[in-house]
PDB file with SEQRES, HELIX, SHEET and CRYST1 records, atoms N, CA, C and O in Angstrom:
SEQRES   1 A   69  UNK UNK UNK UNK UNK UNK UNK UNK UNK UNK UNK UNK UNK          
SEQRES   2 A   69  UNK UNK UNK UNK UNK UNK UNK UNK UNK UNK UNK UNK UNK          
SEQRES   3 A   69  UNK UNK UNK UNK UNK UNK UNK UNK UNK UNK UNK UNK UNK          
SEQRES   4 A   69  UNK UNK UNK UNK UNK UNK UNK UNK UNK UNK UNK UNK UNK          
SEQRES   5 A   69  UNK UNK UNK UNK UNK UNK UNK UNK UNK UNK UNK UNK UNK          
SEQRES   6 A   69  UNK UNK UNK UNK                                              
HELIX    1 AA1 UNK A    2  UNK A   10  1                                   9    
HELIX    2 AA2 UNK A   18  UNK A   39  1                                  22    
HELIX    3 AA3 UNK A   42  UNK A   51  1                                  10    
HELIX    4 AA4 UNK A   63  UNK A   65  5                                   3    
CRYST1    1.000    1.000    1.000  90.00  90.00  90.00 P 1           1          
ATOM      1  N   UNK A   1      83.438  63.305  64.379  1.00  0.00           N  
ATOM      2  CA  UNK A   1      82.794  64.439  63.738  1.00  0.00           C  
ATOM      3  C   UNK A   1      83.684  65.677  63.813  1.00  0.00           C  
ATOM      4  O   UNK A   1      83.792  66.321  62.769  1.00  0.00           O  
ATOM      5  N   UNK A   2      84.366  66.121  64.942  1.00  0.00           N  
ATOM      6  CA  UNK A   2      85.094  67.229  65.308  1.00  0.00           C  
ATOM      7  C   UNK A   2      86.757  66.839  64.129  1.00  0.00           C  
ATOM      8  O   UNK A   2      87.599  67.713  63.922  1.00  0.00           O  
ATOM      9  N   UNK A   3      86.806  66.184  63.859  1.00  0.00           N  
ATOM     10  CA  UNK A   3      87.969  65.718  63.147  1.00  0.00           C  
ATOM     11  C   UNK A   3      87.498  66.105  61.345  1.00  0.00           C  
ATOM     12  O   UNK A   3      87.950  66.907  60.529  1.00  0.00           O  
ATOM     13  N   UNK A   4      86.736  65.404  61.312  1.00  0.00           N  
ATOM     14  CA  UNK A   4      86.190  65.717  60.055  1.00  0.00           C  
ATOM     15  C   UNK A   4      85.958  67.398  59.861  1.00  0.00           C  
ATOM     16  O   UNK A   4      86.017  67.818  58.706  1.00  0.00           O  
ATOM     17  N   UNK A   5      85.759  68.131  60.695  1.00  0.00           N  
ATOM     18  CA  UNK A   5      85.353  69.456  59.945  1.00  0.00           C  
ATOM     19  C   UNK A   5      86.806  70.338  60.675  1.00  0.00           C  
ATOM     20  O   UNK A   5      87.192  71.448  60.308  1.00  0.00           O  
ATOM     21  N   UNK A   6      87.380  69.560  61.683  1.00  0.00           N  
ATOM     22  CA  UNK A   6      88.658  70.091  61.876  1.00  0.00           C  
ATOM     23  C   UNK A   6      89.585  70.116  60.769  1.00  0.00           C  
ATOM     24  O   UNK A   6      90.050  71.199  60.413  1.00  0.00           O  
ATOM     25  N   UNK A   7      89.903  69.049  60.187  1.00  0.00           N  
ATOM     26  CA  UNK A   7      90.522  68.680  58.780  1.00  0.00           C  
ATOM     27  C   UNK A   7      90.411  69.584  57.481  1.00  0.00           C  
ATOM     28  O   UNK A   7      91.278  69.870  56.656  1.00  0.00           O  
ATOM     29  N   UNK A   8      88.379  70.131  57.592  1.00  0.00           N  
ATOM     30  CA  UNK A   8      88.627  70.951  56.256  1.00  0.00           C  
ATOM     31  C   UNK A   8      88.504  72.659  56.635  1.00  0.00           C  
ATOM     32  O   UNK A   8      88.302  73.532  55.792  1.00  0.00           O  
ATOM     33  N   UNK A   9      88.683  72.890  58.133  1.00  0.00           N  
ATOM     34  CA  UNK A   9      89.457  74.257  58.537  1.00  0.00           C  
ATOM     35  C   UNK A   9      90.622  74.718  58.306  1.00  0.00           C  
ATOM     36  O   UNK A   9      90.997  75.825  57.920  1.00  0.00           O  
ATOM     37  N   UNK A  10      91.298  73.556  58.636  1.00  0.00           N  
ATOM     38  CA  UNK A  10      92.827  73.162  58.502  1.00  0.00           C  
ATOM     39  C   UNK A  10      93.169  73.788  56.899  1.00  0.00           C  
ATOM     40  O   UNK A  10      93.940  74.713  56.641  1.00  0.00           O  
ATOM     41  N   UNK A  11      92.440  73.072  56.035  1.00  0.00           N  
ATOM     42  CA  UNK A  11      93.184  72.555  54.931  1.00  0.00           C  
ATOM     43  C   UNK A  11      92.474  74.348  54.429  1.00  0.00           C  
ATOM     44  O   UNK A  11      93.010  74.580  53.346  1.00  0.00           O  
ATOM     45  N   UNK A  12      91.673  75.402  54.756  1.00  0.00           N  
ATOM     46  CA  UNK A  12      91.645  76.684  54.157  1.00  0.00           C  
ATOM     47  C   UNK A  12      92.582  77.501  54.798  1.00  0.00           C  
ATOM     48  O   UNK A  12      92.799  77.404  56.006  1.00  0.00           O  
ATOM     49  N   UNK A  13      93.197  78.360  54.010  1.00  0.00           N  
ATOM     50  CA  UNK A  13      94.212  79.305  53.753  1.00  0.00           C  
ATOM     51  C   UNK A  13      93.290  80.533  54.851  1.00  0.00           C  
ATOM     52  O   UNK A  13      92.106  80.850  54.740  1.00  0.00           O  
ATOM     53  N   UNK A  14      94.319  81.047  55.899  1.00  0.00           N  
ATOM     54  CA  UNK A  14      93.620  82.415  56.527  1.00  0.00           C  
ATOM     55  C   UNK A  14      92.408  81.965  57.233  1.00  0.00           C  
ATOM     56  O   UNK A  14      91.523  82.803  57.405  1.00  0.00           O  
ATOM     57  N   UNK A  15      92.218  80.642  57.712  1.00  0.00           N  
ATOM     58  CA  UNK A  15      90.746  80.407  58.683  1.00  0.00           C  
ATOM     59  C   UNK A  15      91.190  80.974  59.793  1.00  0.00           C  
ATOM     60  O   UNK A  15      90.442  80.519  60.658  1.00  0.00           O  
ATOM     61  N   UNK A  16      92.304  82.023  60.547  1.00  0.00           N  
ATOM     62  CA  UNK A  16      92.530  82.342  62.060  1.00  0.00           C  
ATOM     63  C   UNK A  16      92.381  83.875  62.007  1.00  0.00           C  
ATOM     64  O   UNK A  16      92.822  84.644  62.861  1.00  0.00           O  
ATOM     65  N   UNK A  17      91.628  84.259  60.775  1.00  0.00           N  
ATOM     66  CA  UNK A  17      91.363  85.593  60.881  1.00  0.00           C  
ATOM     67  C   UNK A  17      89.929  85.567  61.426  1.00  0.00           C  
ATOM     68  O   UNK A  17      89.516  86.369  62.264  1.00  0.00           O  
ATOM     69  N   UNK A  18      89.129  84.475  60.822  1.00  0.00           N  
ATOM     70  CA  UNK A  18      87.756  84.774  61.141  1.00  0.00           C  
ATOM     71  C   UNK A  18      87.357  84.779  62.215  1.00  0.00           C  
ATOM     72  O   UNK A  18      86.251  85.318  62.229  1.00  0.00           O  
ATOM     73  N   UNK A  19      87.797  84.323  63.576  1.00  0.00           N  
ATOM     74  CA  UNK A  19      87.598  84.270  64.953  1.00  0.00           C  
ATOM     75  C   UNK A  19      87.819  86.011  65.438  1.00  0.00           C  
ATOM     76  O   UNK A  19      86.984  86.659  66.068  1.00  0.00           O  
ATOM     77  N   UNK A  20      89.389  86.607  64.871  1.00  0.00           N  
ATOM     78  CA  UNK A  20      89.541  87.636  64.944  1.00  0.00           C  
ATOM     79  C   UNK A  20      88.334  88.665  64.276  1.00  0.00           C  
ATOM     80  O   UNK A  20      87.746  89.570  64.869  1.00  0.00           O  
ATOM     81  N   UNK A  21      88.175  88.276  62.996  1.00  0.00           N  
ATOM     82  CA  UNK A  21      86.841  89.410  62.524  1.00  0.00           C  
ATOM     83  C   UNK A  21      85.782  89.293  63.606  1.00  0.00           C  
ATOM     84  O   UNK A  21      85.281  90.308  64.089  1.00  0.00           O  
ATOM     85  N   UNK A  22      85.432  88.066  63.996  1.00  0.00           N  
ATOM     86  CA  UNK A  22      83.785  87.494  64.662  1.00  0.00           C  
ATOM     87  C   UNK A  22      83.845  88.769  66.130  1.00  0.00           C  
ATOM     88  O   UNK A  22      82.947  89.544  66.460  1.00  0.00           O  
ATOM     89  N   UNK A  23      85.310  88.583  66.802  1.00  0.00           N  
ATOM     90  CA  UNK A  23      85.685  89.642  68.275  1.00  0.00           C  
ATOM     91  C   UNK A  23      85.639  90.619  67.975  1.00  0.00           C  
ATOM     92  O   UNK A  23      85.202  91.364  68.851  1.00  0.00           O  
ATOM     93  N   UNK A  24      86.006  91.276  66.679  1.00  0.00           N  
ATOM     94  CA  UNK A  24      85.797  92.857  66.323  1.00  0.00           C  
ATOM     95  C   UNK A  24      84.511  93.057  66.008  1.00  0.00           C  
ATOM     96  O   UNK A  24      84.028  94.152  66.293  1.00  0.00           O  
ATOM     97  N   UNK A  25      83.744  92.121  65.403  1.00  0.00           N  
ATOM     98  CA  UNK A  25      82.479  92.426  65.271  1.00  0.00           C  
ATOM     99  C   UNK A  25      81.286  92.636  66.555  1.00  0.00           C  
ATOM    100  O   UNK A  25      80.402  93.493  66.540  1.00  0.00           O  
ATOM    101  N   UNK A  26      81.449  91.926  67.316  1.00  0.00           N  
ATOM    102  CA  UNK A  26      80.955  91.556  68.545  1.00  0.00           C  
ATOM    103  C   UNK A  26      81.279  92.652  69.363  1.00  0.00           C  
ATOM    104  O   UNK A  26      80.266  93.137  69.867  1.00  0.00           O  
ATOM    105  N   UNK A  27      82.588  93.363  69.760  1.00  0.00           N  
ATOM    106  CA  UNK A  27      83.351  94.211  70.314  1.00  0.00           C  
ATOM    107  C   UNK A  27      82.245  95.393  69.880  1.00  0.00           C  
ATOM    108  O   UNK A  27      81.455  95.915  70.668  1.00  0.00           O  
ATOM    109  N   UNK A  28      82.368  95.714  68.392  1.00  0.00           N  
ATOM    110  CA  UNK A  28      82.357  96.938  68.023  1.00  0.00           C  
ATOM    111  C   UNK A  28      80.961  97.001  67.840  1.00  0.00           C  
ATOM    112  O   UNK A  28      80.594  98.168  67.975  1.00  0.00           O  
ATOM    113  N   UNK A  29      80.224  96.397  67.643  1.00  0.00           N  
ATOM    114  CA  UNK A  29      78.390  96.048  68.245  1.00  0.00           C  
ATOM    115  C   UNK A  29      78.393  96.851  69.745  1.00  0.00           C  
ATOM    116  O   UNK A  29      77.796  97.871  70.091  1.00  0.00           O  
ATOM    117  N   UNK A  30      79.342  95.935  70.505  1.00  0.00           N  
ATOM    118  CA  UNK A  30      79.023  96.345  71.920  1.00  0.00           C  
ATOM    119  C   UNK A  30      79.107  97.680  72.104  1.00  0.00           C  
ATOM    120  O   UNK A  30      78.211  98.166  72.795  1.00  0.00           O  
ATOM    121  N   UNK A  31      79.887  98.368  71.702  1.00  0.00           N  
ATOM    122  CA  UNK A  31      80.847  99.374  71.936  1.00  0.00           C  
ATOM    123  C   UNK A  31      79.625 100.162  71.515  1.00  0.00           C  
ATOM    124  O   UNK A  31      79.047 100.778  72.410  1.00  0.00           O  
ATOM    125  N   UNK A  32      79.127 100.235  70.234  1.00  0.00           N  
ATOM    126  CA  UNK A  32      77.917 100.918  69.957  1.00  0.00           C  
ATOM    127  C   UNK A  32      76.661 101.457  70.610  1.00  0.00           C  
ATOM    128  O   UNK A  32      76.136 102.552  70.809  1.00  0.00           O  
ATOM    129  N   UNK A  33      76.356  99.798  70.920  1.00  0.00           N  
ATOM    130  CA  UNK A  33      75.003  99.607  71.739  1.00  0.00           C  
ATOM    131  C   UNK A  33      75.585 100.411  73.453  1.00  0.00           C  
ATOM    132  O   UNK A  33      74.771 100.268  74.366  1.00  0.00           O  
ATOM    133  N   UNK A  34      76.347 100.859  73.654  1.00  0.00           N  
ATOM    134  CA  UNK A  34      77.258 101.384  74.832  1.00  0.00           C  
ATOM    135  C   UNK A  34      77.225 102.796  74.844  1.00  0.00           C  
ATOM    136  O   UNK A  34      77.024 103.431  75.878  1.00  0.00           O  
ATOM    137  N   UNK A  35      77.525 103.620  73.089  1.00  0.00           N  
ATOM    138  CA  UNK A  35      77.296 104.732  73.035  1.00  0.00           C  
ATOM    139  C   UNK A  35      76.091 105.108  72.935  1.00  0.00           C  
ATOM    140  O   UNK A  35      75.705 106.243  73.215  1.00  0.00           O  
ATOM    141  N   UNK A  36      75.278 104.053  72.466  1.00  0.00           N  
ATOM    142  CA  UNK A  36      73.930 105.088  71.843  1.00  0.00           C  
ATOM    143  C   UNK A  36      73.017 105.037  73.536  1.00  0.00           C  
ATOM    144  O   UNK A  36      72.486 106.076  73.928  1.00  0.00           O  
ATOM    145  N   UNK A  37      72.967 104.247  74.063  1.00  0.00           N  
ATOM    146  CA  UNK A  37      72.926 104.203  75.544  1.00  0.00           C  
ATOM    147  C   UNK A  37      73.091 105.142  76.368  1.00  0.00           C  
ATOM    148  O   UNK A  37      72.376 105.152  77.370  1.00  0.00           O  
ATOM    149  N   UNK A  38      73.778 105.865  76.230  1.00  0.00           N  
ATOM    150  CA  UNK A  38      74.467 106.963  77.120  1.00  0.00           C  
ATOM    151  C   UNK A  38      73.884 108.332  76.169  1.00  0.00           C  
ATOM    152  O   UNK A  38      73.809 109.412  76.753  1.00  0.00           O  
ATOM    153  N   UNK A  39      73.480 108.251  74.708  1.00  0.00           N  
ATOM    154  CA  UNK A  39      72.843 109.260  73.891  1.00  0.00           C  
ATOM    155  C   UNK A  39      71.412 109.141  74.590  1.00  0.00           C  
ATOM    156  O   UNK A  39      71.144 110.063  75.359  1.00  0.00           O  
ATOM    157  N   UNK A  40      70.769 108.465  74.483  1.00  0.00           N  
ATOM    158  CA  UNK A  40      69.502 108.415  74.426  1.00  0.00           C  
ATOM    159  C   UNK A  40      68.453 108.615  76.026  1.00  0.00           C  
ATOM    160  O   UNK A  40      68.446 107.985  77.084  1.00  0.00           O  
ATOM    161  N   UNK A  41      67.821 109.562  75.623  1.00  0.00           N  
ATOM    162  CA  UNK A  41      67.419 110.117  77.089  1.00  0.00           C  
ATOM    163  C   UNK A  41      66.400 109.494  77.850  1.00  0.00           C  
ATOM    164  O   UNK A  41      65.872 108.520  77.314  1.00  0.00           O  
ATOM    165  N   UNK A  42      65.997 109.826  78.977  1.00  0.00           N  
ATOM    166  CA  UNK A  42      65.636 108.720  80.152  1.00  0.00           C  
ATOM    167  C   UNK A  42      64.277 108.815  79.622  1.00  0.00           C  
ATOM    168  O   UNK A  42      63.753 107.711  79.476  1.00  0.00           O  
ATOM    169  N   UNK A  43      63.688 109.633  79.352  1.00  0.00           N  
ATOM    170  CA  UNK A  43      62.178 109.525  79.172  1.00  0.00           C  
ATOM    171  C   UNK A  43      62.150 108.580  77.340  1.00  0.00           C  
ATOM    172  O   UNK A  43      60.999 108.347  76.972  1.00  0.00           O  
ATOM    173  N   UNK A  44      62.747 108.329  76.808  1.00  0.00           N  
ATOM    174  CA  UNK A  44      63.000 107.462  75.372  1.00  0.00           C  
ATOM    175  C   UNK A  44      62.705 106.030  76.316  1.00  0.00           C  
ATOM    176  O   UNK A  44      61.745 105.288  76.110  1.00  0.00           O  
ATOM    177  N   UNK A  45      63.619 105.840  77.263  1.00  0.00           N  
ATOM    178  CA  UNK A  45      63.452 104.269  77.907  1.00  0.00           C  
ATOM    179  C   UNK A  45      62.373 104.543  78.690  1.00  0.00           C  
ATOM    180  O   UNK A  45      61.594 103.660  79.046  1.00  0.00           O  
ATOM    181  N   UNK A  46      62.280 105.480  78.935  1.00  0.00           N  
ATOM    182  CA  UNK A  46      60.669 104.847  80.053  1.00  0.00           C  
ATOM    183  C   UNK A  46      59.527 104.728  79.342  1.00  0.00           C  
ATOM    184  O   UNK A  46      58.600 104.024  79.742  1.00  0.00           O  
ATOM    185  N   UNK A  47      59.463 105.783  77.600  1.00  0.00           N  
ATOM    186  CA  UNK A  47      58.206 105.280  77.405  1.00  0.00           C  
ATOM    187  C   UNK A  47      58.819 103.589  76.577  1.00  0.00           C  
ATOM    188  O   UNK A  47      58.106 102.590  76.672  1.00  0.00           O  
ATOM    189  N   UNK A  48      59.496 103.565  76.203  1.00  0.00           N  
ATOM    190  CA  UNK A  48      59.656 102.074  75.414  1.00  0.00           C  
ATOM    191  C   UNK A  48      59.303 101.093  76.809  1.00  0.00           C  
ATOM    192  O   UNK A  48      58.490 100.185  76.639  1.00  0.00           O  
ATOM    193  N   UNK A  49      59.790 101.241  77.906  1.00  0.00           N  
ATOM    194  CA  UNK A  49      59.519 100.007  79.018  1.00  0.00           C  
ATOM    195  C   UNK A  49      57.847 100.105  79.407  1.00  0.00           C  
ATOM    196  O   UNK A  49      57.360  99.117  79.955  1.00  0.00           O  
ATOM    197  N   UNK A  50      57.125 101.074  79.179  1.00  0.00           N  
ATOM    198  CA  UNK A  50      56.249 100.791  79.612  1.00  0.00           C  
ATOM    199  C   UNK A  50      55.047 100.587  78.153  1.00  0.00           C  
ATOM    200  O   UNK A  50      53.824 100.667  78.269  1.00  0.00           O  
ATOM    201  N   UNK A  51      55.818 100.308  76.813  1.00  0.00           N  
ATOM    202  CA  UNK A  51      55.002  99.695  75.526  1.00  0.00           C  
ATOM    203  C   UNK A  51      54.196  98.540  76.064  1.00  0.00           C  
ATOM    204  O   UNK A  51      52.975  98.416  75.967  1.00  0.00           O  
ATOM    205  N   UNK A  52      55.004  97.748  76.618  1.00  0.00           N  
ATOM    206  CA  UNK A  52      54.464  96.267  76.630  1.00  0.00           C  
ATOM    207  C   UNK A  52      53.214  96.335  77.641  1.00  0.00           C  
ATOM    208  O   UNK A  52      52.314  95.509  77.495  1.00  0.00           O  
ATOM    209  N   UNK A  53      53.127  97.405  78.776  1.00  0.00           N  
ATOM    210  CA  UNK A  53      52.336  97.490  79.211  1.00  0.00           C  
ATOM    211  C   UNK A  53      50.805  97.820  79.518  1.00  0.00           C  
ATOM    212  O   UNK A  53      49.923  97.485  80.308  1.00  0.00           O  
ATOM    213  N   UNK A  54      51.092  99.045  77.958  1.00  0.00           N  
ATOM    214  CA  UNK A  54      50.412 100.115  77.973  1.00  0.00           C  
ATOM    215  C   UNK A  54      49.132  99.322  76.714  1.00  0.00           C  
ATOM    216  O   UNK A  54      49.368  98.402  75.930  1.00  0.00           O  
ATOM    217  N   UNK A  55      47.815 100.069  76.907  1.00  0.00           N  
ATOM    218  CA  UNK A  55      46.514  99.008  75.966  1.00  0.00           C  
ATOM    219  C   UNK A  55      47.037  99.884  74.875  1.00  0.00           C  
ATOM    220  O   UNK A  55      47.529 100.998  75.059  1.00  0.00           O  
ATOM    221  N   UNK A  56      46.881  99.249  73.649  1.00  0.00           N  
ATOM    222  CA  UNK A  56      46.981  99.618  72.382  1.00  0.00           C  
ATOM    223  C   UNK A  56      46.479 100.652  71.464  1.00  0.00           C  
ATOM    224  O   UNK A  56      46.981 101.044  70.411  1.00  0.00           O  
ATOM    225  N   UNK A  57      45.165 101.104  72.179  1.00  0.00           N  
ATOM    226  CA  UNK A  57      44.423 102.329  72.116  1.00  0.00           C  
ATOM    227  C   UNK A  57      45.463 103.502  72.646  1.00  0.00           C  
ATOM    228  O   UNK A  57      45.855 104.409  71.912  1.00  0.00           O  
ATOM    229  N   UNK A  58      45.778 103.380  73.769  1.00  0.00           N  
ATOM    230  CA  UNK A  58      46.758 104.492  74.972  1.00  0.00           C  
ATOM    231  C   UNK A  58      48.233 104.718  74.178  1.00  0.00           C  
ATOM    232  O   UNK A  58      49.012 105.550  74.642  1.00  0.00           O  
ATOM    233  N   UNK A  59      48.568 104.001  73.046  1.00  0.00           N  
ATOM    234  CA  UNK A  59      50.083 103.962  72.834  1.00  0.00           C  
ATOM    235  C   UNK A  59      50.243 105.365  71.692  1.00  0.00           C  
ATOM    236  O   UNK A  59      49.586 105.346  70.651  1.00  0.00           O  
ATOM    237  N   UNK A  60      51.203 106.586  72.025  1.00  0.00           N  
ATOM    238  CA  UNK A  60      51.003 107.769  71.338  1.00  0.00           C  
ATOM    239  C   UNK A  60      52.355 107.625  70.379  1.00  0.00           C  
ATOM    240  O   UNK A  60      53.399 107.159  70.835  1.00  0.00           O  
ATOM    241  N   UNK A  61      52.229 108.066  69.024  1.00  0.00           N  
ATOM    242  CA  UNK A  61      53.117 107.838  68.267  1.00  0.00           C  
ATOM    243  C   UNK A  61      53.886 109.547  68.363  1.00  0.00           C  
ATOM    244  O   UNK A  61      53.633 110.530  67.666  1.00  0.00           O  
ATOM    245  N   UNK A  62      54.921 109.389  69.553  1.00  0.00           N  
ATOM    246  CA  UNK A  62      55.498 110.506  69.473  1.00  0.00           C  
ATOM    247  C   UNK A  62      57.248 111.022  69.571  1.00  0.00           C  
ATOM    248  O   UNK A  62      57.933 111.329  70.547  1.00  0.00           O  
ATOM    249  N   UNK A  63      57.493 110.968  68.444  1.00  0.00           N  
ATOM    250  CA  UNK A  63      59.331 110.408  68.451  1.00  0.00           C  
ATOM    251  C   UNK A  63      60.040 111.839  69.010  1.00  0.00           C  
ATOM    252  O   UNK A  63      61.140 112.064  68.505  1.00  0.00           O  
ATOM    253  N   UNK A  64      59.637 112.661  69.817  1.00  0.00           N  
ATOM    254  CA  UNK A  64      60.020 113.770  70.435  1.00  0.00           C  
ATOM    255  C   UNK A  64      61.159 113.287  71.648  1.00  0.00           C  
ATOM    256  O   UNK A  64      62.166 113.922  71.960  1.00  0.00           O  
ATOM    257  N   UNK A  65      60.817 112.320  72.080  1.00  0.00           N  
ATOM    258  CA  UNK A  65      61.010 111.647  73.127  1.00  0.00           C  
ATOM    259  C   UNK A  65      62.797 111.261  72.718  1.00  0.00           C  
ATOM    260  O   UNK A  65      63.649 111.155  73.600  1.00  0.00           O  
ATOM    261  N   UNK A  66      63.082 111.100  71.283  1.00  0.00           N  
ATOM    262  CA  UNK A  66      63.866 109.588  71.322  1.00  0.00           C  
ATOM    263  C   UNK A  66      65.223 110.123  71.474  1.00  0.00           C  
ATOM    264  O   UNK A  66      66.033 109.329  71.951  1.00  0.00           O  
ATOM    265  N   UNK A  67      65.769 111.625  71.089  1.00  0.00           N  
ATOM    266  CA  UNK A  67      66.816 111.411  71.246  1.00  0.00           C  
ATOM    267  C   UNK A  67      67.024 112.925  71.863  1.00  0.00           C  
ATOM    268  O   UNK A  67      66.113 113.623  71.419  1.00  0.00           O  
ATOM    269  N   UNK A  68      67.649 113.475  72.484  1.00  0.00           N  
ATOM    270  CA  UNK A  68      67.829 114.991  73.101  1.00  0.00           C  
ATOM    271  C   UNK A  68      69.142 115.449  72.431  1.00  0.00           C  
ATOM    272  O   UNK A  68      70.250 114.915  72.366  1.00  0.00           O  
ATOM    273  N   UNK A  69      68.669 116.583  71.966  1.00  0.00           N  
ATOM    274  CA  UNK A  69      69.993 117.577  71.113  1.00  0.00           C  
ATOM    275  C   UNK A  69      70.779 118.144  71.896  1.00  0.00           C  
ATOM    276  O   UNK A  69      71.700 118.832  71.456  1.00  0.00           O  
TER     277      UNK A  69                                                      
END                                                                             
């Protein structure tokens, strides 16, 4: 099986970029999810961690929280 789809990798023109795109993509995701992390202020994660907890009645729709200027 590994032969068979090895064979028609082989046989396309430029298949050793796409491993390279897949690491920049992955990289530069991370890198993101890294900055906005370090943007986003402590009371944004505490009310999101305590969603799952909180009764559905109690949950306040208030986006004041999400990001600090």
């Amino acid at each position: 099986m590994l032969k068979f789809i090895k064979h028609h990798l082989d046989t396309i023109d430029g298949v050793g970029i796409y491993p390279v795109i897949s690491f920049v993509l992955f990289f530069g995701f991370f890198i993101l999810v890294l900055l906005w992390l370090r943007k986003v202020s402590h009371t944004h994660i505490e009310h999101m961690s305590d969603l799952p907890l909180a009764d559905p009645q109690s949950i306040q729709v208030n986006t004041d929280h999400a990001i600090e200027p």
